[in-house]
C-alpha positions in Angstrom: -11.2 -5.3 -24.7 -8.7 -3.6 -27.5 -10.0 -0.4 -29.4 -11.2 -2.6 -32.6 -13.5 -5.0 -30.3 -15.1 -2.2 -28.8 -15.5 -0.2 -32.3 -17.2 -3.8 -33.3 -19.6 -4.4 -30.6 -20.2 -0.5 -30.6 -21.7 -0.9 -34.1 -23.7 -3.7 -33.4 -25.8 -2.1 -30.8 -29.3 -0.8 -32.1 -29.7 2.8 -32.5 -32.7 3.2 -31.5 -31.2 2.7 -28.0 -29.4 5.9 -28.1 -29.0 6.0 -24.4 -27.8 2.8 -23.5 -25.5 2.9 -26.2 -24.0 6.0 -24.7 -23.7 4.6 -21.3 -22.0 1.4 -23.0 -19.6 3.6 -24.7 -18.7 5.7 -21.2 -18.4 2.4 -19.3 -16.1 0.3 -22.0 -14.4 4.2 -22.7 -13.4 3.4 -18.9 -11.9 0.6 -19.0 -9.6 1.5 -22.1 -8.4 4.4 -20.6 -7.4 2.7 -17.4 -5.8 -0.1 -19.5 -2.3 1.3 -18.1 -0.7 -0.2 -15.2 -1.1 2.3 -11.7 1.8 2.6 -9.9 2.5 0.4 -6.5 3.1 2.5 -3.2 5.2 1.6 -0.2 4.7 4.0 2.1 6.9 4.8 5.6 3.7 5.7 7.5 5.7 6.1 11.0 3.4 7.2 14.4 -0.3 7.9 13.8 0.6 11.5 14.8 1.6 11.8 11.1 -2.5 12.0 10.5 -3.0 15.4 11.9 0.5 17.2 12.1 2.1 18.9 9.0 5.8 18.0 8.4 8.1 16.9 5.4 7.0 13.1 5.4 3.3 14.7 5.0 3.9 16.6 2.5 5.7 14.0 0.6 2.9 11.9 0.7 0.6 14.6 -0.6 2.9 15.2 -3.5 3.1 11.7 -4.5 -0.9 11.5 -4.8 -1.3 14.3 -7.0 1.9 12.7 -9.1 -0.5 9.2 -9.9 -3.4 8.9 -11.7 -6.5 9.0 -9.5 -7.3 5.2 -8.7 -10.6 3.1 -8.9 -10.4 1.7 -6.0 -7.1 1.0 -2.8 -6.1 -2.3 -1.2 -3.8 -1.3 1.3 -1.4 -3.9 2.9 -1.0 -2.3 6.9 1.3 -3.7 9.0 -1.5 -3.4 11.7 -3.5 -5.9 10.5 -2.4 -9.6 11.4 -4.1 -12.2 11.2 -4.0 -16.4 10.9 -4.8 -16.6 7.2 -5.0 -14.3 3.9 -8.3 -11.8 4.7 -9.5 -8.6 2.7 -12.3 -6.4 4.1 -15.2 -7.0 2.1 -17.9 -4.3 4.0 -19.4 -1.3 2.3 -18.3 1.3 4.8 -15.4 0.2 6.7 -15.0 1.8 10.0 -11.8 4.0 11.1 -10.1 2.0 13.3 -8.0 3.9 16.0 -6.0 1.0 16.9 -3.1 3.4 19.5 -3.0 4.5 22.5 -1.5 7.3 24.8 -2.1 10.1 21.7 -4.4 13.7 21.8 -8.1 13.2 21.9 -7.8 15.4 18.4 -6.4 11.7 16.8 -9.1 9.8 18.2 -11.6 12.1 16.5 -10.1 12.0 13.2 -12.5 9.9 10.8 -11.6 8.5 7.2 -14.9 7.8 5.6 -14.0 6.3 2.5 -16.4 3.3 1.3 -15.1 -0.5 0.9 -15.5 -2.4 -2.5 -16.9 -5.5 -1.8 -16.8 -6.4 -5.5 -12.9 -5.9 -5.1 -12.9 -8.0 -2.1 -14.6 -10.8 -4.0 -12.1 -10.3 -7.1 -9.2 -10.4 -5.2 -10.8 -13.6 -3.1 -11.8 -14.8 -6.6 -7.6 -13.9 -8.2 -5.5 -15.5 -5.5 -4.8 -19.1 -5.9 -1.7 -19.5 -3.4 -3.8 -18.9 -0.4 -8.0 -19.4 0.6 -8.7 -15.5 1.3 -11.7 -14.9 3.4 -13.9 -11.9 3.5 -13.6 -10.0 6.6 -16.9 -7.8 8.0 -15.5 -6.7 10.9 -12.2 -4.9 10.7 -12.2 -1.8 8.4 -9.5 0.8 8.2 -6.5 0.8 10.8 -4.1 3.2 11.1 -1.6 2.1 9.0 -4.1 2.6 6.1 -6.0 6.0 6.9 -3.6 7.9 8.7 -1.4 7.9 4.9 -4.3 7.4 2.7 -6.0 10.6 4.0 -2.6 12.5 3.0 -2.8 11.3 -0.7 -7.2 11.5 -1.0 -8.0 13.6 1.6 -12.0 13.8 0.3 -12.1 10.0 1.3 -13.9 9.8 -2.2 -11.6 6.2 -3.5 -12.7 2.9 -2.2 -10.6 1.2 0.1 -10.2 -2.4 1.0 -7.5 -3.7 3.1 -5.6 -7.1 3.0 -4.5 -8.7 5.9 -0.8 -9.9 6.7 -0.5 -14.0 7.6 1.7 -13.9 10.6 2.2 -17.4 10.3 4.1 -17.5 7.2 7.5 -16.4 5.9 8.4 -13.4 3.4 8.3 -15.5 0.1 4.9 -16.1 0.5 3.7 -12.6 0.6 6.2 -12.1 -1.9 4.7 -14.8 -4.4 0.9 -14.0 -3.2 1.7 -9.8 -4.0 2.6 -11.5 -7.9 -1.1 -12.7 -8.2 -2.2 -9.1 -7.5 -0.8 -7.5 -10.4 -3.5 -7.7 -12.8 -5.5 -5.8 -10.8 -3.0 -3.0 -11.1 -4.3 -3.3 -15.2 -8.1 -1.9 -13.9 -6.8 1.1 -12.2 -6.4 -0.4 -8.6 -3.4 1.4 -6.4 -1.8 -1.1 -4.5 0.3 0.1 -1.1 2.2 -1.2 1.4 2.0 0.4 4.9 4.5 0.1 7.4 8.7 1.1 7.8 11.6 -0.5 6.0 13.5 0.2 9.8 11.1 -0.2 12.8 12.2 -0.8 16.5 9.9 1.0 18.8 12.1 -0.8 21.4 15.0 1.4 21.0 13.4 4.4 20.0 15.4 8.1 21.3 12.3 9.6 22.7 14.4 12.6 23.1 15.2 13.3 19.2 11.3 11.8 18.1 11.5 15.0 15.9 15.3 14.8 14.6 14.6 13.9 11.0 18.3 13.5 10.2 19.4 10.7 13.5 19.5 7.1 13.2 21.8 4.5 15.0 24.7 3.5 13.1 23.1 0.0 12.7 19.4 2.0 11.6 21.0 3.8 9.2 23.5 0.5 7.5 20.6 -1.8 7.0 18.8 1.1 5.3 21.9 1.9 3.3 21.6 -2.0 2.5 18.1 -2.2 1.8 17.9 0.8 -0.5 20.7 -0.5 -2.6 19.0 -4.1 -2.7 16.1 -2.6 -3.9 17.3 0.0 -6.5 19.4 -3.1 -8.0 16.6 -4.9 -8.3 18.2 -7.4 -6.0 15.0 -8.9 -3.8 16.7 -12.3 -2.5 19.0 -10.8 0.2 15.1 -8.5 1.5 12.7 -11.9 1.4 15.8 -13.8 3.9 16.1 -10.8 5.8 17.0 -13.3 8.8 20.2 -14.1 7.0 21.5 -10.8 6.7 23.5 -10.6 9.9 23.0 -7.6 13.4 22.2 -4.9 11.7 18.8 -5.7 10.0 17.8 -8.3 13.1 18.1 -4.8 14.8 16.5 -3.6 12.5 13.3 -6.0 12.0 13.0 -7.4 15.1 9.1 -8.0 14.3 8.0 -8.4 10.7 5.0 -7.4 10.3 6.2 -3.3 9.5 9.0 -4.5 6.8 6.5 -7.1 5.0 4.3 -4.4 3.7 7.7 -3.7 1.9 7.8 -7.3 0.5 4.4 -6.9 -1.0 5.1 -3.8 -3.0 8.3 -5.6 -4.7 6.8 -8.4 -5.6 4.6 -6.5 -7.7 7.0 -4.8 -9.3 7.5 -5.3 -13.2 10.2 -5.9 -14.7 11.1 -2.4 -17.0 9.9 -0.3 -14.3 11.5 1.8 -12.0 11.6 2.4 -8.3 12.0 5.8 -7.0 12.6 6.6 -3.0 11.0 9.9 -1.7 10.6 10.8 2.8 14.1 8.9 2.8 15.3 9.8 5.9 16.1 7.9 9.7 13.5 9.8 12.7 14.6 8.9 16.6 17.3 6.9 15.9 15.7 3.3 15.1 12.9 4.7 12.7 13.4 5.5 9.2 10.4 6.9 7.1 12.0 5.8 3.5 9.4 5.5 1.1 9.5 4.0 -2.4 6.9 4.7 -5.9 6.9 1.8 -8.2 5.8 2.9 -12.2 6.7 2.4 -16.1 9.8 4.0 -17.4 
């Protein structure tokens, strides 16, 4: 609704309803002032250990929440959440989900209470045509979700719903499915990608885990590539990642960390801008690059 429709409808209410009217007026008031497009996340979230420790890629995550408007509600693409289908988590208190093992007992303690939106679940069932999503009542929040989310709302006061990642099909069709999200982006939803542009746990240097400036020659070329890719606004070489020779098999030798990625560019619009921030390699085959999408 424009500012003339709801100056129309305004009038037409009775005035002897005084305080409906005004509750009408906050709610539609609302709505206009979250007609703007929120910004689309893709965040590096590296080990869960990034939940309780205070370092650089923290504390770029904290200044990137207090550099957005404060959202109505989160979906959160996670790379930890795979699944045969297209699901969102429709429950109204998700659980935190500590999906890792081997870590302090301090981690496993760390709760996220923020509450689901199962009205958002249904919308986004209701928005996506490409796919049937089902609504999920038993996962909640992994990982991949609360250990960043926490960082950028740490009062756990913003809804959060997360949508699964269909292992079964290729990087155009998150691409084209992240497309049919972007209206919600017009009613104050913050979309975000979880996972790592460079991820092989594989080849990790477990003796530089907190060298911040190391990568592997082949780590650090297809992050050169992919940064340029995306600052050109060039997405075809990133969705057939399998084309684009040693260096980014290495790599993405699993998808499901880099297609968080592929979500948050295909909801990119067309003026606006991506900006990179925790852009840096970690234990040789790890980088932590993260990227803010928003209106010139």
């Amino acid at each position: 609704m424009d500012r003339t429709d709801f100056l129309k409808t305004l009038a037409l209410l009775p005035l002897t309803v005084a305080g409906m009217k005004l509750n009408y007026l906050h709610k539609v008031s609302d709505s206009l002032e979250k007609s703007d497009e929120m910004p689309v996340l893709f965040l590096g979230h590296g080990s869960p250990m990034n939940a309780i420790e205070e370092n650089e890629f923290v504390r770029g995550f904290r200044q990137v929440g207090t550099s957005i408007p404060k959202p109505s509600a989160i979906i959160c693409i996670s790379a930890h959440w795979e699944t045969k289908g297209t699901y969102v988590t429709a429950m109204d208190h998700p659980k935190t989900i500590h999906d890792f093992g081997g870590f302090p007992k301090e981690l496993f303690e760390v709760e996220y209470p923020a509450p689901g939106d199962p009205g958002l679940a249904r919308e986004t069932k209701e928005l996506v045509k490409k796919t049937q999503v089902g609504l999920d009542e038993k996962w909640g929040l992994d990982h991949g979700a609360w250990s960043v989310i926490k960082h950028l709302y740490p009062k756990a006061d913003v809804p959060v719903i997360q949508m699964s990642i269909d292992y079964t099909q290729p990087a155009q069709y998150h691409y084209d499915l992240a497309k049919e999200l972007s209206s919600l982006r017009k009613k104050g939803m913050l979309i975000i990608g979880s996972g790592n542009m460079v991820h092989n746990l594989g080849m990790l240097a477990w003796d530089r885990l907190q060298d911040s400036e190391y990568g592997y020659d082949w780590a650090l070329e297809a992050s050169t590539k992919m940064k340029q890719y995306i600052l050109n606004g060039d997405f075809k070489p990133l969705i057939n990642f399998r084309n684009q020779g040693r260096a980014f098999d290495l790599a993405i030798p699993t998808p499901e960390h880099y297609l968080p990625l592929i979500y948050a560019l295909g909801l990119k619009g067309e003026k606006e801008k991506i900006s990179l921030f925790n852009d840096k390699a970690l234990a040789g085959s790890l980088t932590m690059t993260s990227l803010k999408i928003d209106a010139v």
